[in-house]
Backbone of each chain as ProteinMPNN parsed JSONL, in Angstrom:
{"seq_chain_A": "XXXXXXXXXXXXXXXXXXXXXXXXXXXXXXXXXXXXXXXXXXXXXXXXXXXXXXXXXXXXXXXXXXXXXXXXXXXXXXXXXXXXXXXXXXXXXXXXXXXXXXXXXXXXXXXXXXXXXXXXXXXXXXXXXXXXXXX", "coords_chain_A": {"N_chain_A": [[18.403, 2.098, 17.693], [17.603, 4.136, 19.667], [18.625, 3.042, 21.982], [21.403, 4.165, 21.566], [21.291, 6.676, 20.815], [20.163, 7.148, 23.672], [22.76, 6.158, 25.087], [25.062, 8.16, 24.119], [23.886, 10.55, 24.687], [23.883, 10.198, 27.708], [26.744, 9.474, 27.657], [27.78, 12.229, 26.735], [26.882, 13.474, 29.075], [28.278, 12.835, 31.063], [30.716, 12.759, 29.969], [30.56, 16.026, 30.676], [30.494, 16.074, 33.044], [33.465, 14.976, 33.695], [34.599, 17.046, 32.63], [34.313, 18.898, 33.989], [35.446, 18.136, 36.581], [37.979, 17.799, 35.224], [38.542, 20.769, 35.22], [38.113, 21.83, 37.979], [40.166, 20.166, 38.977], [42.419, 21.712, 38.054], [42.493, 23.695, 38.421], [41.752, 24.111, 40.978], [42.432, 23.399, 44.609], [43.962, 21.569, 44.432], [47.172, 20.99, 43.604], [48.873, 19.415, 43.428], [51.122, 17.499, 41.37], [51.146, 14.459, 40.953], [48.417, 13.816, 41.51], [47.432, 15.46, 39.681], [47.815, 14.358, 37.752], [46.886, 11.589, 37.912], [44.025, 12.0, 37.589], [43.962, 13.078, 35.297], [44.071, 10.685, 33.841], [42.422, 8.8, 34.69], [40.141, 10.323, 33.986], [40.939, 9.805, 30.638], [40.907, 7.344, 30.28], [38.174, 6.635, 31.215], [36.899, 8.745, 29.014], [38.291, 6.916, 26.816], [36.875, 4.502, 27.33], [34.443, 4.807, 26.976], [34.182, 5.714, 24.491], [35.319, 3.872, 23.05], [32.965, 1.616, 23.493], [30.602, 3.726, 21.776], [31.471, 2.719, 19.612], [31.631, 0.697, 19.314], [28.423, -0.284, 20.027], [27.326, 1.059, 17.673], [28.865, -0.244, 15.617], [27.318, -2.637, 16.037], [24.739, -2.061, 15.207], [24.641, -1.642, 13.431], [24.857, -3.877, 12.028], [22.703, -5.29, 12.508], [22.413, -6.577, 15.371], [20.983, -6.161, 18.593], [22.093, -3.687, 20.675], [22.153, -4.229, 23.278], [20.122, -6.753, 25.091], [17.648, -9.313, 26.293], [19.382, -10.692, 28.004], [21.367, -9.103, 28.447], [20.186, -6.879, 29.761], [19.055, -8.452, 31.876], [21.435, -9.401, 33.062], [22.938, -6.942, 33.822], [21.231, -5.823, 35.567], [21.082, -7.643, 37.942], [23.914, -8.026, 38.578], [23.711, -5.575, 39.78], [22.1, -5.77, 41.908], [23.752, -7.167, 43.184], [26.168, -6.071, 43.512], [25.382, -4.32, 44.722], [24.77, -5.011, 47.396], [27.194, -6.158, 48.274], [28.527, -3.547, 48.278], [27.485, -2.4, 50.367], [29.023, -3.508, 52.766], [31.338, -2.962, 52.444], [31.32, 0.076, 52.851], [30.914, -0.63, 55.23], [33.067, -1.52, 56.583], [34.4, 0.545, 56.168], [33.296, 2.32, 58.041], [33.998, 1.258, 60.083], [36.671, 1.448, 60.007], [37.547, 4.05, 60.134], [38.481, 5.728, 61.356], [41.413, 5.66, 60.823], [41.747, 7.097, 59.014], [42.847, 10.257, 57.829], [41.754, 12.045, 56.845], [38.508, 13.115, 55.429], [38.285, 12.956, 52.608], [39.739, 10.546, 51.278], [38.53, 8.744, 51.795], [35.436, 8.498, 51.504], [36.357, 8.439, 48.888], [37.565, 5.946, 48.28], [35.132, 4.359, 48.748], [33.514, 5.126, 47.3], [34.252, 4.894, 44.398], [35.234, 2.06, 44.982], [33.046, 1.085, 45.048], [32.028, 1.177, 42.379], [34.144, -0.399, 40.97], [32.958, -2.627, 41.919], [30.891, -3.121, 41.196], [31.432, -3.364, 38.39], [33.456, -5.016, 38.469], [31.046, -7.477, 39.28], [29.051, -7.228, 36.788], [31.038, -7.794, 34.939], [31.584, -10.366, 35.576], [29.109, -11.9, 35.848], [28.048, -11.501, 32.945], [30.049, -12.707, 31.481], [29.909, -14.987, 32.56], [27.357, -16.115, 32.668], [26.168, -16.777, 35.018], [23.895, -15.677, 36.802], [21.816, -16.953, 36.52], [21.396, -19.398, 37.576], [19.485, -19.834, 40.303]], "CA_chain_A": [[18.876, 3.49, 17.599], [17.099, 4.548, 20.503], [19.759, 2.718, 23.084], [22.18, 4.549, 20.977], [21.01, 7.957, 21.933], [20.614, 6.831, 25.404], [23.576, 6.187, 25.496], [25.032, 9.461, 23.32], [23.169, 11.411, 26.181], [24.503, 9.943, 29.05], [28.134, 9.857, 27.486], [27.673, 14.194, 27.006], [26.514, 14.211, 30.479], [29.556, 12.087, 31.812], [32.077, 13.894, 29.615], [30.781, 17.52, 31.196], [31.194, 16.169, 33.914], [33.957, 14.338, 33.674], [35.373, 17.893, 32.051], [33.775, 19.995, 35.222], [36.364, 17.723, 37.614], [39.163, 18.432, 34.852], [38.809, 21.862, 35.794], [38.173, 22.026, 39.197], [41.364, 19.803, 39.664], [43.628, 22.309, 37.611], [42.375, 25.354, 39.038], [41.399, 23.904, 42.166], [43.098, 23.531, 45.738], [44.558, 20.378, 43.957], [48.062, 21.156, 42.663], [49.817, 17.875, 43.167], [51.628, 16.667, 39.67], [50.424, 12.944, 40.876], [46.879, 13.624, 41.315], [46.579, 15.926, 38.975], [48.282, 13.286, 36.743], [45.892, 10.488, 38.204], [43.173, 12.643, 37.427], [43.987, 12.992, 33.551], [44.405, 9.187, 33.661], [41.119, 8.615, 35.15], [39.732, 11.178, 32.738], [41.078, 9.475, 29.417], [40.428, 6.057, 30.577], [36.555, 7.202, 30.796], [36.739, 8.977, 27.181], [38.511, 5.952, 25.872], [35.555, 3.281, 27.437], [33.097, 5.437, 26.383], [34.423, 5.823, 22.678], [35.024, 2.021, 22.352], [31.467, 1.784, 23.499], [29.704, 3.764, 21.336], [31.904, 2.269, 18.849], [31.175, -1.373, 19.311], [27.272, -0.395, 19.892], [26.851, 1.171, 16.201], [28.925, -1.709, 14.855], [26.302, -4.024, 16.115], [23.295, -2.194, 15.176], [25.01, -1.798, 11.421], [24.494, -5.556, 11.643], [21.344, -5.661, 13.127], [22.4, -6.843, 16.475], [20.446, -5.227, 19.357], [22.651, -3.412, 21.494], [21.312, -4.608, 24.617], [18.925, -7.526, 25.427], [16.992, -9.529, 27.725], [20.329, -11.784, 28.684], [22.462, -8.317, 29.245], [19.53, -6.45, 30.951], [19.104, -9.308, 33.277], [22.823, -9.733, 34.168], [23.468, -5.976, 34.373], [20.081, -5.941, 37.088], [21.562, -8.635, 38.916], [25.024, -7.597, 38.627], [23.957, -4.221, 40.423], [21.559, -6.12, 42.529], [24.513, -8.184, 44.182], [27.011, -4.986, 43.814], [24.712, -3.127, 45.914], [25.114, -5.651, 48.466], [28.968, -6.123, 48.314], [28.854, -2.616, 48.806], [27.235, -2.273, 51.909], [30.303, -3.965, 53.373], [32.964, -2.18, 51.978], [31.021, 0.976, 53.478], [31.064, -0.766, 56.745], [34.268, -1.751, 56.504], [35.072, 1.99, 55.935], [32.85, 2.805, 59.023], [34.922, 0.514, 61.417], [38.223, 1.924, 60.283], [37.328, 5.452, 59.738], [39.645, 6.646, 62.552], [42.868, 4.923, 60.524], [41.817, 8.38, 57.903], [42.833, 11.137, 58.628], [40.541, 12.661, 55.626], [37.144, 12.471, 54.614], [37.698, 12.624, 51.109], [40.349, 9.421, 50.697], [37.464, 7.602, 52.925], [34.502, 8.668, 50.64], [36.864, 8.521, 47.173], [37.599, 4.31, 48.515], [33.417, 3.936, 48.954], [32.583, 5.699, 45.998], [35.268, 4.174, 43.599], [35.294, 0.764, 45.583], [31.42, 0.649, 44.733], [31.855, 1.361, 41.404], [34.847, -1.361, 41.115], [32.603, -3.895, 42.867], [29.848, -2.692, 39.873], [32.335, -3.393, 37.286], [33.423, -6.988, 38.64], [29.874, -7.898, 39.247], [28.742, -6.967, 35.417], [31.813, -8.793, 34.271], [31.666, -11.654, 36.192], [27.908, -12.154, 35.496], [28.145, -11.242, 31.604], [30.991, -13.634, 31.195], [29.646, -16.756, 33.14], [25.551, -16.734, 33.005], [25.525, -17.364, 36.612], [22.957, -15.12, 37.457], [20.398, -17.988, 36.07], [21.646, -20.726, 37.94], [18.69, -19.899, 40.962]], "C_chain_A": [[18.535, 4.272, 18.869], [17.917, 4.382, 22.1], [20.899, 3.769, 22.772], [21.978, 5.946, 20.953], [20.965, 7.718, 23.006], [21.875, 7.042, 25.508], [24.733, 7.465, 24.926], [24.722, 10.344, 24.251], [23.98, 11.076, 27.16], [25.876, 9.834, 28.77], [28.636, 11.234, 27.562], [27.465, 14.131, 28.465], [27.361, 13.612, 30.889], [30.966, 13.161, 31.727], [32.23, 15.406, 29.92], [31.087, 17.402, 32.917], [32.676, 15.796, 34.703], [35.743, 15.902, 33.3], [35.358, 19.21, 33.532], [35.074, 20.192, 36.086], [37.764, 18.131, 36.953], [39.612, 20.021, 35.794], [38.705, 22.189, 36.963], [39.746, 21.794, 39.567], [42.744, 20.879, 38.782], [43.588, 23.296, 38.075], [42.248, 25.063, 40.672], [42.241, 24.141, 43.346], [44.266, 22.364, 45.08], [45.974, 20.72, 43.58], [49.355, 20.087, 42.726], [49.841, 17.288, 42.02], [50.661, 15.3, 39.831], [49.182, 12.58, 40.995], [46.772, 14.19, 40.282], [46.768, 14.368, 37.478], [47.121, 12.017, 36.7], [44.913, 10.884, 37.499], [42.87, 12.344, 36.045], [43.633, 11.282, 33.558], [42.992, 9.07, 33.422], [39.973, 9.233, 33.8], [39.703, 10.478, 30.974], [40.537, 8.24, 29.328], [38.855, 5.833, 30.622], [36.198, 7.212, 29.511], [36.929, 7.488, 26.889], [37.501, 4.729, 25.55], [34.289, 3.879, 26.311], [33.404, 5.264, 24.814], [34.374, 4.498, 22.279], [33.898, 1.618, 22.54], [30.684, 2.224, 22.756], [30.279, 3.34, 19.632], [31.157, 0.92, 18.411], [29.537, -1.249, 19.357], [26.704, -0.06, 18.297], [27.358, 0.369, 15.155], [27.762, -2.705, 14.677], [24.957, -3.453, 15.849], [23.694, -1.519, 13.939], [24.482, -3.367, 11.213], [23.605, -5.977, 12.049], [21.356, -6.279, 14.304], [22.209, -5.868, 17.41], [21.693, -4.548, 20.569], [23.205, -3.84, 23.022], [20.123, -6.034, 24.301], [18.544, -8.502, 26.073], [18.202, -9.959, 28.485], [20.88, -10.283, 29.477], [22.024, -7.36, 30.258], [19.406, -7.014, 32.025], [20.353, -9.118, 34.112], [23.444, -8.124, 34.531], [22.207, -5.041, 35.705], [20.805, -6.872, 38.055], [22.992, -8.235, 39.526], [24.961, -6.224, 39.567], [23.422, -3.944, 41.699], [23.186, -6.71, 43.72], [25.984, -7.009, 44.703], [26.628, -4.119, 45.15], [25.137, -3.992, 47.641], [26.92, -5.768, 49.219], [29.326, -4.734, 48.745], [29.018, -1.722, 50.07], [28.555, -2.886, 52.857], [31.47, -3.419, 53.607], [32.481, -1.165, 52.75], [31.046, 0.49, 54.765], [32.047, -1.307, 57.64], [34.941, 0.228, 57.133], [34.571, 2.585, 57.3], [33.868, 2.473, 59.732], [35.554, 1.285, 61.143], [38.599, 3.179, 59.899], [38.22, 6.571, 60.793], [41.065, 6.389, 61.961], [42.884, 6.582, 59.434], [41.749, 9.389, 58.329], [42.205, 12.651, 58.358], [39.697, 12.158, 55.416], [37.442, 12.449, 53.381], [38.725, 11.251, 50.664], [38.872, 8.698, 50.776], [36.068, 7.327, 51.979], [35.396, 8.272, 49.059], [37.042, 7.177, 47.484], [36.059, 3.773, 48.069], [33.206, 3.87, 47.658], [33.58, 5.142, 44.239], [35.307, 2.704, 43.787], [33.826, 0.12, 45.221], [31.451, 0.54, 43.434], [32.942, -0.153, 40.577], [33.928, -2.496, 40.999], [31.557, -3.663, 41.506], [30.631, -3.495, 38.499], [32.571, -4.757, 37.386], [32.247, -7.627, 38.563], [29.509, -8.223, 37.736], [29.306, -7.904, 34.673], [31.721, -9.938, 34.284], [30.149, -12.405, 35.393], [27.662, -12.744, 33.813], [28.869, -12.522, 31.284], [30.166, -15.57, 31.308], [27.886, -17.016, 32.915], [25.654, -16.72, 34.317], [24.602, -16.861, 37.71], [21.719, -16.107, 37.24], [20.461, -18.766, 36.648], [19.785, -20.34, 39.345], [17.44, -19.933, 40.528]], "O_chain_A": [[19.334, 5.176, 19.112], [17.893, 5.174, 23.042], [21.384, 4.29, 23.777], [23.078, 6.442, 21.199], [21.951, 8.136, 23.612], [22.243, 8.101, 26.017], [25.486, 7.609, 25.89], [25.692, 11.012, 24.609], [24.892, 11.861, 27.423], [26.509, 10.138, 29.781], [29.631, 11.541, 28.218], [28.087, 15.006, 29.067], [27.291, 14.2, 31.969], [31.701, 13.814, 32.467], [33.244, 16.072, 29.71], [31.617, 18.175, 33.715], [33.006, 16.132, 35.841], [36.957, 15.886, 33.504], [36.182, 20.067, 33.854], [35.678, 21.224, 36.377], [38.642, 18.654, 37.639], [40.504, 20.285, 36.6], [39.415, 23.175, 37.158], [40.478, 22.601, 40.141], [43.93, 20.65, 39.019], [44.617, 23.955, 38.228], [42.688, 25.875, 41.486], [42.91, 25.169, 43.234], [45.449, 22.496, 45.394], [45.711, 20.727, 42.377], [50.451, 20.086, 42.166], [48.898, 16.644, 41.561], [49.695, 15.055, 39.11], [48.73, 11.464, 40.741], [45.959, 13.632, 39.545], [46.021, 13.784, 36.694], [46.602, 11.592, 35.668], [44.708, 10.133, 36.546], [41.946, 11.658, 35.608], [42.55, 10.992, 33.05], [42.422, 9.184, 32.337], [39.277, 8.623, 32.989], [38.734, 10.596, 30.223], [39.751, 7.966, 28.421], [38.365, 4.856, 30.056], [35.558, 6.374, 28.875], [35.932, 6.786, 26.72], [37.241, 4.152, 24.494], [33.625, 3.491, 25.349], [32.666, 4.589, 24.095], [33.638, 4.014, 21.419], [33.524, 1.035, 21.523], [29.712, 1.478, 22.636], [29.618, 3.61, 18.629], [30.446, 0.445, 17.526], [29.044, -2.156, 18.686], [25.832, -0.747, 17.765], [26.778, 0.165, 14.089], [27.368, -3.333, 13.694], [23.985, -4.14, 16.164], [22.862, -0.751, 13.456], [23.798, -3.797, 10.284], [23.505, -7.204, 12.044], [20.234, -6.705, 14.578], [22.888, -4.841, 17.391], [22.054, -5.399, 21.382], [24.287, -3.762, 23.604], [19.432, -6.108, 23.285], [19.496, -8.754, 26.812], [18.184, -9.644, 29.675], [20.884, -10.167, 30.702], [22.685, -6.955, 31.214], [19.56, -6.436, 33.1], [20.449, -8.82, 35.302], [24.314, -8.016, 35.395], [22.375, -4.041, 36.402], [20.993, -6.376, 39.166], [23.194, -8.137, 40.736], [26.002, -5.793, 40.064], [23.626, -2.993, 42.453], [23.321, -6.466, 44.919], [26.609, -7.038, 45.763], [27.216, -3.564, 46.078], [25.651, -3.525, 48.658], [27.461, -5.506, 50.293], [30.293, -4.588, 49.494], [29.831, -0.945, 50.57], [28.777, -2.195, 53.851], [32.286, -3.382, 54.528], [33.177, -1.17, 53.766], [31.242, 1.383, 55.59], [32.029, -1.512, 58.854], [35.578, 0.731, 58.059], [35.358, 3.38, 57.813], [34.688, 3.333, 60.052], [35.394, 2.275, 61.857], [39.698, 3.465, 59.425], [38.426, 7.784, 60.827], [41.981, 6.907, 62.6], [43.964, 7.107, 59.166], [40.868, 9.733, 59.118], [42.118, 13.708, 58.982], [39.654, 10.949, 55.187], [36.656, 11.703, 52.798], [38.447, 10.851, 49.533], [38.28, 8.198, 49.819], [35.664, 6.189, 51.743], [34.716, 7.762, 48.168], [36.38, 6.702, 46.562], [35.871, 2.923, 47.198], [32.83, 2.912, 46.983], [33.089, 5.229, 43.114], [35.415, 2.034, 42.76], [33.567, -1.081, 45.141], [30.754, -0.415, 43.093], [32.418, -0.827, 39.691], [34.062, -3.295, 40.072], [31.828, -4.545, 40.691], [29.973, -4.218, 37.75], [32.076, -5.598, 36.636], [32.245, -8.503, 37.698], [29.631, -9.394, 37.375], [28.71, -8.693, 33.94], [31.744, -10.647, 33.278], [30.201, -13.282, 34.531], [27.281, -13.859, 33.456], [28.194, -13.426, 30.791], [30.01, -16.598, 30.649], [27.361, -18.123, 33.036], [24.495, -16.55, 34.695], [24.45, -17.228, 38.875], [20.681, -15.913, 37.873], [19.41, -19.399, 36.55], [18.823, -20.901, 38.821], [16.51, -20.011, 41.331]]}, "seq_chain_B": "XXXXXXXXXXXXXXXXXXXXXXXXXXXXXXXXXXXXXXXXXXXXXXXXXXXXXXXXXXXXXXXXXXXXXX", "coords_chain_B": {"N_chain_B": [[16.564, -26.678, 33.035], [16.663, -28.518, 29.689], [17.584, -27.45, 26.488], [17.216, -28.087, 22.947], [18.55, -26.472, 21.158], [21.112, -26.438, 19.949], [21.163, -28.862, 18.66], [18.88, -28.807, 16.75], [19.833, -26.007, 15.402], [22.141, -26.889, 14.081], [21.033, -28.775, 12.313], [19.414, -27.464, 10.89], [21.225, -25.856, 9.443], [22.332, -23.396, 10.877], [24.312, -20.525, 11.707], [25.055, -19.155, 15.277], [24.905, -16.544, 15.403], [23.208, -16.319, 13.144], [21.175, -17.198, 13.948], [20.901, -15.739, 16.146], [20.996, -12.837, 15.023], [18.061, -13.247, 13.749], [15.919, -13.761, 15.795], [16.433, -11.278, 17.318], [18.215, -10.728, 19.227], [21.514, -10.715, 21.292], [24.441, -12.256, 20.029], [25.692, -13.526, 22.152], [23.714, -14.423, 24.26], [22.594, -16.97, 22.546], [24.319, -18.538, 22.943], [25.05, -18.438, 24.926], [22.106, -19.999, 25.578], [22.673, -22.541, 23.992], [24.103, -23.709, 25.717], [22.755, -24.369, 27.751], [22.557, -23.131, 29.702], [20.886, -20.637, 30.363], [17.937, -19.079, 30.823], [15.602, -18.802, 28.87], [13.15, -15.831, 28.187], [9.678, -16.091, 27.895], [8.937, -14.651, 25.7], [11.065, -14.753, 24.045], [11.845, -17.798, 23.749], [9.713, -18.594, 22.092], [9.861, -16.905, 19.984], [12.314, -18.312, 18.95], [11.356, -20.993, 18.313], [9.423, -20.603, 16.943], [11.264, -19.845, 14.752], [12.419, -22.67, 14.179], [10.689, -23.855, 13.601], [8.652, -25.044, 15.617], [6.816, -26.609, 17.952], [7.039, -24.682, 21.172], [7.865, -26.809, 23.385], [8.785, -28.602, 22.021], [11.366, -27.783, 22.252], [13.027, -26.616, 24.517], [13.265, -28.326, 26.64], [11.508, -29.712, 29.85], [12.113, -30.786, 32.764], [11.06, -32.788, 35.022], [12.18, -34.124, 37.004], [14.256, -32.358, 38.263], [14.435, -30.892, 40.88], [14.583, -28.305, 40.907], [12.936, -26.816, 39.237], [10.514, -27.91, 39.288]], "CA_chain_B": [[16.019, -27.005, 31.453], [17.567, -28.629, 28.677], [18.027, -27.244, 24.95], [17.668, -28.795, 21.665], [18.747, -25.254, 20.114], [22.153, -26.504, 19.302], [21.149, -29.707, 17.421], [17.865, -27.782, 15.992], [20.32, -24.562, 14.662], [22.933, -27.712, 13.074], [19.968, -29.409, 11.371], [18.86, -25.969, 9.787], [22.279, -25.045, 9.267], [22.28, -21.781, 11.285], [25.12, -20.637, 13.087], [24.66, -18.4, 16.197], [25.092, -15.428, 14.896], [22.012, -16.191, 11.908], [19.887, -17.516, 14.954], [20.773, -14.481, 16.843], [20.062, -12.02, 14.234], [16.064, -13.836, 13.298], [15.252, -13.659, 16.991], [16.822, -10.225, 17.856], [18.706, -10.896, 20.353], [23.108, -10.775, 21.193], [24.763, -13.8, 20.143], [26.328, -14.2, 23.877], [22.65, -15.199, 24.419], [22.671, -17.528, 22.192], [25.965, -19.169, 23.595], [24.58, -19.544, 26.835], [21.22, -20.832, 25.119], [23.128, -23.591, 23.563], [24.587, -24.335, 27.051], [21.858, -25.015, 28.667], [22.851, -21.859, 30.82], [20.383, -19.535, 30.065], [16.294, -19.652, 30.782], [14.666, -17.442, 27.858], [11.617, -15.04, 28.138], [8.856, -16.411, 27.16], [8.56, -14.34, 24.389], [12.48, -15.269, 23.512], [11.301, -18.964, 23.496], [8.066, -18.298, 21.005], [10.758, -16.83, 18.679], [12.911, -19.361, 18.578], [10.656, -22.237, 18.6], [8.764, -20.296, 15.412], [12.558, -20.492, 13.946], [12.727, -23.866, 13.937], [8.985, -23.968, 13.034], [8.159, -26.344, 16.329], [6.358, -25.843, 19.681], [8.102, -24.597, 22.165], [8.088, -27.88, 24.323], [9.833, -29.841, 21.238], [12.813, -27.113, 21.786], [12.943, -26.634, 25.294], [12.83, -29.423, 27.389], [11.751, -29.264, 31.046], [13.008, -31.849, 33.731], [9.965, -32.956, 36.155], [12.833, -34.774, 38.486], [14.578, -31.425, 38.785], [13.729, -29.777, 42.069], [14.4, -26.442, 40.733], [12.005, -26.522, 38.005], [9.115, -27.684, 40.237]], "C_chain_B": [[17.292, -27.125, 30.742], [17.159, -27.764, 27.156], [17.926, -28.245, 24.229], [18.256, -27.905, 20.848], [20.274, -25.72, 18.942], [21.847, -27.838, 18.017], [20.391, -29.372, 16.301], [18.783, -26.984, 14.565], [21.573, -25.727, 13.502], [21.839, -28.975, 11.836], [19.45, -28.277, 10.491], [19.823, -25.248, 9.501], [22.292, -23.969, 9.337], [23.333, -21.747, 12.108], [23.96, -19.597, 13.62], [24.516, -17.623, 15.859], [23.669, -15.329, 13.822], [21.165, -16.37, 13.104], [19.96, -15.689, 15.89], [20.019, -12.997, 16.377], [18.381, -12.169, 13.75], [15.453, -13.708, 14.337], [15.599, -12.761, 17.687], [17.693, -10.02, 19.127], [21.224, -11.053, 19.819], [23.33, -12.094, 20.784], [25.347, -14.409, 21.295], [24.73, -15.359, 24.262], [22.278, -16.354, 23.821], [24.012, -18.491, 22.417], [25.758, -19.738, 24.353], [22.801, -20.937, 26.751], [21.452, -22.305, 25.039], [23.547, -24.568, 24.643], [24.195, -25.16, 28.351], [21.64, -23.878, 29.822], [21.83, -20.857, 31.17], [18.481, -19.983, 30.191], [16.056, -18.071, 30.006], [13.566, -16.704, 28.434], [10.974, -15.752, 27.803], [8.457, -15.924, 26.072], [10.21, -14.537, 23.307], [11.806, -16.976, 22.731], [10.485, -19.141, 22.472], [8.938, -18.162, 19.726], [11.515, -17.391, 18.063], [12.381, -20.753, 18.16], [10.444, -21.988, 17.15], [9.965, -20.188, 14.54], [12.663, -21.328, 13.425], [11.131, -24.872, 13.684], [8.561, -25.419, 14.029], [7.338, -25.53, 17.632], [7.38, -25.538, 20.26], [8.699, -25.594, 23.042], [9.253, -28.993, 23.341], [11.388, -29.083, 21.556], [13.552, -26.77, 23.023], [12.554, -27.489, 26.602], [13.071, -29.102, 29.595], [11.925, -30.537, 31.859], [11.866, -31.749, 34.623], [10.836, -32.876, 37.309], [13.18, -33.484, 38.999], [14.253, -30.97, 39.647], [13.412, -28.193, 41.681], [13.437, -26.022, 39.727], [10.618, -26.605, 38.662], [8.119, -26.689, 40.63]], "O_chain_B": [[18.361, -26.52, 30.826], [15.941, -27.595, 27.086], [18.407, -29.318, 24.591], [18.575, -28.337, 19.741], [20.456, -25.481, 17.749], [22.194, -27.792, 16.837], [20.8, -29.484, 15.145], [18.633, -27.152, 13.354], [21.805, -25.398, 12.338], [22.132, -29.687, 10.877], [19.112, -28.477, 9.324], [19.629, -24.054, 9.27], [22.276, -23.254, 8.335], [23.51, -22.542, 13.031], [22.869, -19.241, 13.175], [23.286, -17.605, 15.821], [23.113, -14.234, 13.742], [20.308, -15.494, 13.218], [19.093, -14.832, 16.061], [19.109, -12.329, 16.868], [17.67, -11.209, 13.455], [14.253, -13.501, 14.162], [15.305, -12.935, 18.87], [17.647, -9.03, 19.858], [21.888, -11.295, 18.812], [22.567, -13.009, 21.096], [25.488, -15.625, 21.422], [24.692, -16.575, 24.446], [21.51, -17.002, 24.531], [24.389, -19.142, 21.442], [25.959, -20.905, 24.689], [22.494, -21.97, 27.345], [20.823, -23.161, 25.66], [23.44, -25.794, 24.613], [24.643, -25.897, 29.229], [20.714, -23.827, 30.632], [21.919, -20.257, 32.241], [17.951, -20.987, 29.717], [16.215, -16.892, 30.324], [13.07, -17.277, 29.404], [11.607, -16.535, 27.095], [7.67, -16.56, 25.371], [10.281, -14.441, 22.082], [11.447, -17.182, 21.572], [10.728, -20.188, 21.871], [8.9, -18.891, 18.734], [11.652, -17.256, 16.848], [13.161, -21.56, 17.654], [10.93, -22.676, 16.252], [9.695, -20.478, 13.375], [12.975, -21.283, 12.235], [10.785, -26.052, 13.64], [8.254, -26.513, 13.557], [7.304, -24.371, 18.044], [8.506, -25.969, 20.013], [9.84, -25.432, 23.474], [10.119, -29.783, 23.716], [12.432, -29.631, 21.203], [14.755, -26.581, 22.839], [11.64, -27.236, 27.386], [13.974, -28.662, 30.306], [11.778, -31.509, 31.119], [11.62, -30.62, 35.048], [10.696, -32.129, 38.278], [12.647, -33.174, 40.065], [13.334, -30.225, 39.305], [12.559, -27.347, 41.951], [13.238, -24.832, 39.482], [9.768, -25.715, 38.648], [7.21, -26.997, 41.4]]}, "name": "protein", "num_of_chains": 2, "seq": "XXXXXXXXXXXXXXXXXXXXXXXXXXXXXXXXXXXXXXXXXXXXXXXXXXXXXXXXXXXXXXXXXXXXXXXXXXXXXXXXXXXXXXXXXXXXXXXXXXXXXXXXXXXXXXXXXXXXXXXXXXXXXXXXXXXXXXXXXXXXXXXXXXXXXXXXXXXXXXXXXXXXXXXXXXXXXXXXXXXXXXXXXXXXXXXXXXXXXXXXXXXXX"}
C-alpha cells in the first residue's frame, strides 16, 4: 500500500504539472493547432499510462502481489544506470549539431524527450529479457 | 547458477504464481528464476529454499568451473 501512495503522489504531482503545461500552451505564445494538438496528445497519453498503472498496481496488491520487487528494482536501477549513459551521447550528438537548430527549445525538447525515450527502451528492454544479470 | 526451482515447484505442485505469492515477490521473477536467468537476494533464496523446506545449496546450484561465479 505504501508503493501505492508513492505512486498516487507522484501521479498528482505529474498531472499538475502535466495540467500547468496544458495551460501555458493554450494561453501561451503557443497557438499552433499542431502543437497545441501534439500537446493534448502528449497530455492524454500520460493520464492514460498513469491510469493503467495505478490500475494494474491495485489489481496486484488485491492479490497479494507486491507491486514492485527486488527483480523490477534492480532492472529499473540498471535500466537508468545504462540510460544515463546512452544519454550522454545523444546530448553530444546534440552538441555537435547544434548549429543545424535554429532554436533552443527543439534542441533541448530532442535531449529531454530523447532521454526519457532512451529511459523507456532501457526499462523495457531490461524488464522483458533479465539481461541486466547476465554480468 | 543453476535452478532446481522448476522441478522443486512441479514436485510440490506449485505453479509460479503460488510460488510467487509465499515468497512475495512478481511472478516475472519467478520466470526468470526458473530460467536460470535471474541471481536472487539472499534473502529471496532463504525464502524459497524454506518453501521447498531444503537448504539453500539443494535449490540453487553453483558451478565451480564457471569463471563468473568464482
Amino acid at each position: 500500500l505504501k508503493n501505492y501512495t508513492r505512486e498516487l503522489g507522484l501521479g498528482l504531482a505529474l498531472a499538475s504539472i502535466f495540467a500547468g503545461l496544458l495551460i501555458w500552451f493554450m494561453v501561451g505564445k503557443i497557438q499552433d493547432p499542431l502543437k497545441i494538438g501534439i500537446a493534448v496528445l502528449v497530455i492524454l497519453l500520460g493520464i492514460g499510462t498513469f491510469s493503467w498503472r495505478i490500475v494494474n498496481k491495485k489489481s496486484d496488491l488485491k492479490m497479494g502481489v507486491p507491486a514492485e520487487d527486488e527483480f523490477t528494482k534492480r532492472a529499473k536501477a540498471y535500466a537508468g544506470n545504462q540510460a544515463f549513459e546512452y544519454s550522454m551521447f545523444l546530448w553530444l550528438l546534440i552538441f555537435i549539431f547544434n548549429s543545424s537548430f535554429t532554436k533552443a527549445e527543439p534542441m533541448l525538447g530532442i535531449g529531454i524527450l530523447g532521454s526519457a525515450l532512451i529511459y523507456g527502451i532501457c526499462l523495457w528492454y531490461y524488464k522483458t529479457t533479465g539481461a541486466f544479470n547476465e554480468d | 547458477m543453476k535452478t532446481r526451482i522448476k522441478e522443486l515447484r512441479a514436485r510440490a505442485n506449485l505453479t509460479q504464481a503460488e510460488l510467487a505469492r509465499l515468497v512475495g515477490v512478481r511472478r516475472e521473477t519467478i520466470v526468470f528464476l526458473d530460467k536460470g536467468q535471474y541471481n536472487p537476494s539472499l534473502k529471496l533464496a532463504y525464502s524459497i529454499a524454506r518453501v521447498f523446506k531444503l537448504p539453500i545449496e539443494e535449490v540453487f546450484l553453483f558451478d565451480q568451473d564457471d569463471p563468473q561465479e568464482r
